[in-house]
N, C-alpha and C positions, 0 to 999 in steps of 0.2 A: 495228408501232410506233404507239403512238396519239400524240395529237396536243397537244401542252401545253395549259393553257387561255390565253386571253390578255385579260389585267383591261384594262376601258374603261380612256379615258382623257379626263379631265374637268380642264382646263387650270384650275391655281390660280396663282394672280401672289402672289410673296414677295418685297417688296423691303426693301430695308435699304444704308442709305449708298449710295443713287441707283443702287445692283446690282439687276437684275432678272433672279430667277430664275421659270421655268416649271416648276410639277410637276405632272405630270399624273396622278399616281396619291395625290396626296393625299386624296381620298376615302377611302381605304382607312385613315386613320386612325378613322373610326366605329366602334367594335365594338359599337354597337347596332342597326347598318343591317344587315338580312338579307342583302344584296347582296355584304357585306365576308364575311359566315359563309361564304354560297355560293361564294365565289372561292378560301376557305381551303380549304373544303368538296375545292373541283374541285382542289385543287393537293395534298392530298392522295391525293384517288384517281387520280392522275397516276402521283406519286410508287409509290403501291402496285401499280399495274399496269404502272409501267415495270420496274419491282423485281422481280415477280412469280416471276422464274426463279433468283431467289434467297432465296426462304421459306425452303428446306428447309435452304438453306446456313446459314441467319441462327438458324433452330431448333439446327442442330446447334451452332453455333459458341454461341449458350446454355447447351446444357447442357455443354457442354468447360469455361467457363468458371464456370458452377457447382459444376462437380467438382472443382475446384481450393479452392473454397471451404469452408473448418469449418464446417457448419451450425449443427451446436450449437457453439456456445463462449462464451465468457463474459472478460470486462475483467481484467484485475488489480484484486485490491479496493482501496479506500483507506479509510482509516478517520477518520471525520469524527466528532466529539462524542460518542463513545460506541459509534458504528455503524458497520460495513464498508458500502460501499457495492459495489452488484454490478450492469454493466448484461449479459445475456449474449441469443443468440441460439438460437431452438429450429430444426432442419429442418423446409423445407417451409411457413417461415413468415416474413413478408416486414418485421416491425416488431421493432424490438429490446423485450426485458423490463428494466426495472428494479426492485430488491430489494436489503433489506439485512437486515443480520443483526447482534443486538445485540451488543457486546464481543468476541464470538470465531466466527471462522470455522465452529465448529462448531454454531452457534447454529442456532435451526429460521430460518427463511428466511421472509423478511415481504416479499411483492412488493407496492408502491409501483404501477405502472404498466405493466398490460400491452397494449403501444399495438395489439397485432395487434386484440383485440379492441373495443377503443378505436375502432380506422381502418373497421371493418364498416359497409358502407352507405357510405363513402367514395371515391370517385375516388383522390383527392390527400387524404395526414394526415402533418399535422408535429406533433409534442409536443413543446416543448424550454422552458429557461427555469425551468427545473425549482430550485424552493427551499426547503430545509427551515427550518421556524422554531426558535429556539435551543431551546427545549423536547421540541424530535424529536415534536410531535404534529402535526402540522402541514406538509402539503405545499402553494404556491404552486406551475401550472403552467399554459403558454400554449400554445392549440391552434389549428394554422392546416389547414381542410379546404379550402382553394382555389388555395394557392400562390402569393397576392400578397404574402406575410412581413407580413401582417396579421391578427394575433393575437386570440386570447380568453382573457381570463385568467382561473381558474377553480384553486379551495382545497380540496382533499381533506382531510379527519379521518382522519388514520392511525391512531387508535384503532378507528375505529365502521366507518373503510371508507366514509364516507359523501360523495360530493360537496356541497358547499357551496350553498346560494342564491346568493350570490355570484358575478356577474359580472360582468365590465367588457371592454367591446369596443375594437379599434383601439388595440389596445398592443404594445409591442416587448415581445419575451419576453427580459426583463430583468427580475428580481421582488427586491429585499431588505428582508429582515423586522429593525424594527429589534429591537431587545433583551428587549421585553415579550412577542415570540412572539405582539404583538395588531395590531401598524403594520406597514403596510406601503407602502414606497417603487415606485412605478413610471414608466416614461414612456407619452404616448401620441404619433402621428402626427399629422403635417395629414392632412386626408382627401382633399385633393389632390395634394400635392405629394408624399405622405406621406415629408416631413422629419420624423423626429424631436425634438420642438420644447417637448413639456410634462413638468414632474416633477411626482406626485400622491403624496399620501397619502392612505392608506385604512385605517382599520380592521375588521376583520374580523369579520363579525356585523353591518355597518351597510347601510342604502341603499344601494345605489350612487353614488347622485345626491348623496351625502353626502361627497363625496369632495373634500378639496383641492387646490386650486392650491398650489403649492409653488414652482415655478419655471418660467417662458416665455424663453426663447429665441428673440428677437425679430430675431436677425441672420439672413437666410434664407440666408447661405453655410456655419452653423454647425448642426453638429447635437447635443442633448442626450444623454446614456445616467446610468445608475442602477449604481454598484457598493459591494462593502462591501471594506474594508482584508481583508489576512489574518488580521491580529490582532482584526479582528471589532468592533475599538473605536469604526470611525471610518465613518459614508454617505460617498459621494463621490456629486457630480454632478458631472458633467465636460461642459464644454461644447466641443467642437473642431469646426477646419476643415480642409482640406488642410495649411493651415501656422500653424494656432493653437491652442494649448489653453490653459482656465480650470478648476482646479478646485476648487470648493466644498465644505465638509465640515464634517460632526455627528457630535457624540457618540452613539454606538447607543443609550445607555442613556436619551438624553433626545431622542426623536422628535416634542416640540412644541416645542423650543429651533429656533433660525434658524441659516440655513447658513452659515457663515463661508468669506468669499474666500480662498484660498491664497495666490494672487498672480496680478493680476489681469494678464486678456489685451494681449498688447502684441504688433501682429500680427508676424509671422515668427519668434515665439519658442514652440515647443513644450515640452511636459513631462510626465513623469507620477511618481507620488508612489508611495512603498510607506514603511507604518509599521511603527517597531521601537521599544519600549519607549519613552522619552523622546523619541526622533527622528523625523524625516523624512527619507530618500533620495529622491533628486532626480536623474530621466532628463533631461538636457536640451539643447539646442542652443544657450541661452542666449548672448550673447557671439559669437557665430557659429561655435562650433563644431558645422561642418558635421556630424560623424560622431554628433557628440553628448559629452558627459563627466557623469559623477557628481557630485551634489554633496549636502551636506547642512545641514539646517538644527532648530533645538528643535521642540515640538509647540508650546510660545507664541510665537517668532517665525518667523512662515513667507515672508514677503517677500522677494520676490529680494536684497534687500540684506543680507541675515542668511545665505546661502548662501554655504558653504565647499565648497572643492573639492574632491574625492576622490581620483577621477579623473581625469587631464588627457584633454584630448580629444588626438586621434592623427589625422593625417591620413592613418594607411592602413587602420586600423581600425574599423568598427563597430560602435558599441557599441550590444545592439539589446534588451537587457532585464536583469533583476535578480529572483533570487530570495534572502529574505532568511530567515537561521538562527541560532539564539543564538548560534553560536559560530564560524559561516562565513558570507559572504555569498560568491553562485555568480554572475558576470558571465557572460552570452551574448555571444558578439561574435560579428564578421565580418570575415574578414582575407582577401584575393585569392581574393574569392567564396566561401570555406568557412565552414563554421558549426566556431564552437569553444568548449567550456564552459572556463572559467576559476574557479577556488577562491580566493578568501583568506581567512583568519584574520578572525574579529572581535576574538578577544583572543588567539589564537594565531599566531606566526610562521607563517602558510603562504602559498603562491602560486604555483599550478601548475597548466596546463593538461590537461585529460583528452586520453590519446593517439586519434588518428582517423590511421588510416596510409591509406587510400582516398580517391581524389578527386573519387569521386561521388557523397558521402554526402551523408547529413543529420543532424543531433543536435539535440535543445532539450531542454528540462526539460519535466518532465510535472506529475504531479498532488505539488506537496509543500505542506501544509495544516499540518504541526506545526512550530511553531518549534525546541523543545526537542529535536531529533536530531540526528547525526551523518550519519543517511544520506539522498543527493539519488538524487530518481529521477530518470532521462531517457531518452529514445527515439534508438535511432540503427537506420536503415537507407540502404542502397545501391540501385544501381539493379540490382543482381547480389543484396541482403542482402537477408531478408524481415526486418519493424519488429522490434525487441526491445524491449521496458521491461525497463530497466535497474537495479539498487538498488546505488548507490557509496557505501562510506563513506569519510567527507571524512576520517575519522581515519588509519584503517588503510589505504587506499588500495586495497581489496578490492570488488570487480565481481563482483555475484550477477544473472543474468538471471532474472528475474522470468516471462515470456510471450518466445516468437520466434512471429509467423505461423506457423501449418502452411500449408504446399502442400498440397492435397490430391492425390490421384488417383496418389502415385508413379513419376511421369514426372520431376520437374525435379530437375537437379543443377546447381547453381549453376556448376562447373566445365566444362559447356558452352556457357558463354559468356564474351565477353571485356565489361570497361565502361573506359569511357577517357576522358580532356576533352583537347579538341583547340581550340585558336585559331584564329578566321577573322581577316583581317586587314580594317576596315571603312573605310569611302570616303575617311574622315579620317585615317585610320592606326590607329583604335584597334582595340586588341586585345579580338576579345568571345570569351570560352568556349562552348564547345557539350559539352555529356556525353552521352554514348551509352554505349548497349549492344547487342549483336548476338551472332550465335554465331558459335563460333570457328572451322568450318570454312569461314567469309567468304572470298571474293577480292575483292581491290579493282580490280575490272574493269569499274566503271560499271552494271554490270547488278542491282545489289542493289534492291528495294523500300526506300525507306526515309520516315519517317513522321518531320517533322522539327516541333515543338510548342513553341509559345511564348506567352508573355501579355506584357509590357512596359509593363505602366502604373502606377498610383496607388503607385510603390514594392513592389509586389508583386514578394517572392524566390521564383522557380521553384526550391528546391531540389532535387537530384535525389531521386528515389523509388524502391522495388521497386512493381512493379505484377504479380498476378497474371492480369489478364485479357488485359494487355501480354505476355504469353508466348504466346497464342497469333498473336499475329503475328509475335516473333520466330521461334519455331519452324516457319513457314511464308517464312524467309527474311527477313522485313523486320530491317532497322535501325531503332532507335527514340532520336531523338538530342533535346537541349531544347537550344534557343537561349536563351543568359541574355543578351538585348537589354537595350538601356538602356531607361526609362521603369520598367522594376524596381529593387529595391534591391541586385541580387546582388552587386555591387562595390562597397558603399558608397553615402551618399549624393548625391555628385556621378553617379554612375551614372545614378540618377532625376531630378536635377536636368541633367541632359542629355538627356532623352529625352521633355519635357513642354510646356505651351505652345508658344513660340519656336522649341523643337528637336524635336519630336513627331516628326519627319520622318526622326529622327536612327536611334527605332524601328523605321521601315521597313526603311532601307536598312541595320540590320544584322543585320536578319534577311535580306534580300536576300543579305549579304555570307556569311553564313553557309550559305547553299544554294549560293552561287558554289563556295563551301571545296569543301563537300560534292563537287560536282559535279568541282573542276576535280583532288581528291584520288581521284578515281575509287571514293567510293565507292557514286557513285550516277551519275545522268545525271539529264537532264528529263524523259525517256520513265519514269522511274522513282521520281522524289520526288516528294513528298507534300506538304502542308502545314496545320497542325489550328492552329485554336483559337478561344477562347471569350468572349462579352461585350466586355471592351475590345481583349481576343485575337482578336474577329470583326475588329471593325476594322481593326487586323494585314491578318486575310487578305484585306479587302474593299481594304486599298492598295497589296498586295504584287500580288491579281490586275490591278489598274490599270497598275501599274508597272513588271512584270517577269513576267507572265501568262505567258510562255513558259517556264520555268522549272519546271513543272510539270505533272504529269501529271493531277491531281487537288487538292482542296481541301476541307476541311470547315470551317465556319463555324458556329458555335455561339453560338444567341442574338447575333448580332452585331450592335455599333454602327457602324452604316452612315452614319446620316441625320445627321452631326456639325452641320452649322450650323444647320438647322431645328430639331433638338430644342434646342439649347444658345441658340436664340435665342426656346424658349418655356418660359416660369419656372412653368408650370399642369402641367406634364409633372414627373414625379415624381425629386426628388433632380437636380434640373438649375443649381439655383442653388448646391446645394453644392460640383458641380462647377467654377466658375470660376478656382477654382485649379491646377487640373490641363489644363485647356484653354486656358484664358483665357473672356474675357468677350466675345463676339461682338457686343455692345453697342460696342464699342470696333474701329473700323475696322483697324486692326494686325489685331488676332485675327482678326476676321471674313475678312480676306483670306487670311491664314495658314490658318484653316482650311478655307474653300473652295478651296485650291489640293491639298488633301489627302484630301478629306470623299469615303469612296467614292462616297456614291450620285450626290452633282454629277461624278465625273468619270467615269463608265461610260462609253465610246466606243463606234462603230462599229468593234471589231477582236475578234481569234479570245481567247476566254476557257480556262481547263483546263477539265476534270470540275469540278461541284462540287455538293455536299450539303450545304444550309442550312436548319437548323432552326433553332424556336423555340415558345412556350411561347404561348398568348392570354391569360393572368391574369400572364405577366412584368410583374411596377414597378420590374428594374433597369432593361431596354431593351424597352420597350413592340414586341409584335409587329410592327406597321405598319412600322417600319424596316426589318428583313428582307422583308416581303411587298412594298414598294415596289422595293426592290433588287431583288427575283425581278424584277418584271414590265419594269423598265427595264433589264435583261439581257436577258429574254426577245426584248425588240426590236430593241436593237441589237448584240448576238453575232452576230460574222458567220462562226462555225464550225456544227459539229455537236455537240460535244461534250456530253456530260450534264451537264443543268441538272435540280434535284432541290431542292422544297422541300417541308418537312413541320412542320405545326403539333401541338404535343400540345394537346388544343382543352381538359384537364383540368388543365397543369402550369403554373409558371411559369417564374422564371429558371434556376430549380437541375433541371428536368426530373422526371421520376417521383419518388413519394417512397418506394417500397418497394426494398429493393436487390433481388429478383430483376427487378421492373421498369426500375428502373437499367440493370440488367446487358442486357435487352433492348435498351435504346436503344443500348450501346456496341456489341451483335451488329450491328444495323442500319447502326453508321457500320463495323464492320470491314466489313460485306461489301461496301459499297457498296468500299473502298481494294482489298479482296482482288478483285472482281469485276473491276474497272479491270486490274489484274495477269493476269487470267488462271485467276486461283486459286479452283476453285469446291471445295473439297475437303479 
């Protein structure tokens, strides 16, 4: 066994409201000091030679879950302005193609973008952002080769094939072209903080340096974005924060005209707009309905006080989007944590929900771009169901499946296994869900593996999913179960509204309560469960190991926000001021305590930790590396077990890890073997 490394320690004093903290590994925030490379460097080859007896396992367990996957396959088309559009995937090759085809499917096939050869000579390549100008000659697309979601935005001539001179750096890949096929709308970043903060316009053909200021976003807890209506008539800039939106809006056709206020920000009141002929629909909490309600108003008066109702808001329902159709509007909700599409009539009597008889599904609406139809598309899949796109018509009431997943390799039958939602019962009495799936020759005798995954923050719903790489742990025995904790939205918004600031802690302990379930329902034990998750999900596991560390056998932490008070108490750190509403303001003694009583890396102790496997990215700007690598090393000190401690930097990725999905698929080999290895299971 070799020997972990162990980072100096160079005592830094942080105080704030007469509290004085010591960090000793704060140096390790430099990622220019050679010293910081070197220690990532050593904590890699750690990792790789503690690992090492399991390469072959981690190779094999690659290509099982490649084999499952369609190599070649291709999107359902959708047909935009004239064009089907087509993104599909060739074998043995690791970037999607995009290509469309004029009028009719059978048309010769014009590829737009083929990012494999694009990615060559790349580590890391994102292509996305992608926009056609209304004359189809013209693509708008933003290319990120380092993985800090900092863009370059760059105009291809789909006639000639030719890339443009045209560039502009440090943009969100957000691109709308207004009406002339010649303007174009974009945001760009701070270069620090990189909030999202400017709206530009740009003509195409021009300097760069020619480019206008349009709109600054001067509130640093508010971030900017660029969209266009479906109806194509109307720019939106939308300015929002955890719990406020503004949105501004122009006519397409006249991109030197000035943006006109919707209705202007008033904070705790969110909204968002979708145009239909004369109107406005209006998503909103207005008034204080929590879940949200409908409402509508003309395209000349758009002020809150010109809005009529629709919708009542429902306090067990929520209401979570809208897609609008000449002759139906399709309500998304959420009722006792299930997704359900809802139909009414625009000028027809109708009103009725699409059936979903499974209770671990998922459904939303997908790509619907024409007004003028009868038929919605949506997506539904299970944690047992591979995804479908779906084509309903709203008339007939008739269900054509479009695309289901294939499984590859002929091994999986949905009918060897069971999926079920079970209630844990949490510290307060509330009741939270858990969904699993397992196979069905299970016994509930505490001896199962089981792999138990959750996220709990910014409102974010863990719907449940099919996972095909998630088969081969069930098929090796594991359960694979989601905790729907509060600080998500899966129950509505009091859900999230219990699970944030003041209550963040409320997160912990039901995920806590939910491993107890697990455990005390036998269908697992602590010598047997597991515990995953990611970013704000790290955090999760960086309080669950502080708190109830015995309770598991193992841990994976992904990108995890560790370092809560020191980053939320420096506004130079990227996307930290936007966050105050979701944490609170550390600036403010209440917060600051509240979150030092929680914050993993302040509370790491002198006591026995599980296994755990934490990675992270060095070009990350959700959760800057230094977080995790600090946590590594003030574990490495005070863990008073044996257990495996394992950290691995991709010194190429940032928050979202590899950007090719066979590369992907490597890192997911990497965390099963390390859960499978812990088990026993090399095989």
């Amino acid at each position: 066994m070799s020997q972990p490394p162990v980072a100096k320690e160079i005592p830094f004093t942080l105080e704030k409201h007469k509290d004085v903290r010591i960090d000793p590994y704060y140096w390790l925030n430099d990622r220019e000091n050679p010293e910081v490379i070197d220690y990532l460097n050593k904590e890699n080859a750690y990792f790789e030679n503690e690992t090492a007896h399991t390469k072959d396992f981690q190779v094999r367990l690659f290509e099982e879950m490649k084999s499952r996957i369609k190599e070649d396959d291709q999107s359902v088309p959708y047909k935009f302005n004239g064009y089907y559009y087509i993104t599909r995937t060739e074998k043995g090759k690791n970037y999607p193609i995009y290509a469309r085809k004029k009028e009719s499917l059978t048309a010769a096939e014009e590829i737009l973008f083929d990012c494999n050869q694009m990615a060559e000579g790349y580590s890391y390549f994102s292509l996305s952002g992608v926009s056609i100008s209304p004359d189809n000659k013209y693509a708008a697309f933003c290319l990120d080769v380092v993985g800090r979601r900092i863009y370059t935005l760059r105009i291809k001539n789909l006639e000639t094939g030719e890339i443009l001179a045209d560039e502009i750096k440090n943009v969100n890949p957000e691109v709308v072209w207004a009406a002339d096929s010649k303007t174009l709308f974009y945001t760009t970043k701070d270069s620090v903080t990189l909030r999202s903060d400017k709206i530009w316009k740009y003509v195409r053909g021009s300097q760069t340096d020619s480019a206008a200021l349009i709109y600054e976003e001067k509130d640093e807890t508010f971030d900017v974005s660029i969209e266009k209506s479906k109806s194509k008539e109307f720019i939106y800039i939308i300015s929002s924060s955890t719990l406020t939106t503004e949105y501004r809006l122009l006519r397409a056709d006249n991109p030197d005209g000035k943006f006109k206020i919707f209705q202007k920000r008033k904070r705790g009141v969110e909204y968002s707009i979708s145009h239909f002929n004369n109107i406005f629909y209006i998503l909103t909490n207005k008034d204080k309905a929590t879940n949200f309600k409908l409402m509508m108003c003309s395209v000349d008066e758009t002020g809150s006080n010109y809005w009529k109702e629709f919708i009542a808001h429902r306090n067990n329902v929520l209401l979570e989007g809208i897609d609008v159709f000449k002759d139906f509007l399709v309500i998304s909700e959420r009722s006792n944590g299930l997704t359900q599409i809802r139909v009414l009539g625009q000028t027809k009597k109708a009103d009725y929900y699409l059936p979903f008889k499974s209770e671990t599904y998922s459904a939303y609406t997908t790509t619907n771009i024409d007004f003028d139809t009868p038929l919605l598309r949506y997506s539904y899949q299970s944690m047992l169901t591979p995804p479908s796109v779906i084509e309903f018509n709203m008339e007939t009431k008739q269900s054509t499946v479009l695309k289901e997943q294939e499984v590859q390799g002929g091994n999986f039958d949905k009918n060897n296994y069971i999926e079920e939602r079970v209630w844990a019962t949490a510290t307060d009495g509330t009741q939270v869900p858990i969904s699993m799936v397992y196979a069905k020759n299970l016994k509930k005798d505490g001896s199962n593996p089981t792999l138990l995954y959750a996220y709990g923050s910014y409102g974010v719903t863990l719907d449940p999913y099919f996972s095909t790489v998630r088969l081969s742990l069930l098929d090796r025995g594991f359960i694979y179960a989601i905790a729907h904790i509060r600080g998500g939205e899966d129950l509505g918004r009091e859900w999230y509204e219990n699970g944030k600031l003041l209550k963040k802690k409320n997160t912990f302990t039901d995920f806590i309560a939910c491993s107890n379930f697990l455990i005390t329902q036998k269908y697992t034990s602590p010598q047997h469960l597991y515990a995953e998750g990611g970013s704000a999900g790290g955090l999760l596991m960086g309080a669950i190991v502080n708190m109830a560390g015995e309770l598991y056998n193992g841990v994976i932490a992904q990108v995890p926000f560790v370092d809560v008070v020191t980053t939320m108490l420096d506004d130079s750190i990227p996307l930290t001021t936007g966050e105050y509403d979701e944490w609170g303001n550390p600036n403010k003694k209440k917060y600051y305590d509240y979150m030092k009583s929680y914050s993993p890396y302040d509370n790491v102790s002198a006591k026995a930790y599980p296994n755990m496997l934490i990675t992270t990215g060095l070009h990350d700007s959700q959760v800057q590396y230094f977080e995790p690598a600090k946590w590594v090393a003030k574990l490495r000190k005070l863990k008073t077990n044996q257990n495996k401690l394992y950290f691995y930097t991709n010194m190429d990725a940032g928050h979202g890890g590899a950007s090719g999905r066979y590369e992907a698929l490597k890192e997911v080999a990497r965390e099963f073997a390390f859960l499978l290895d812990l088990e026993g299971i090399r095989n």
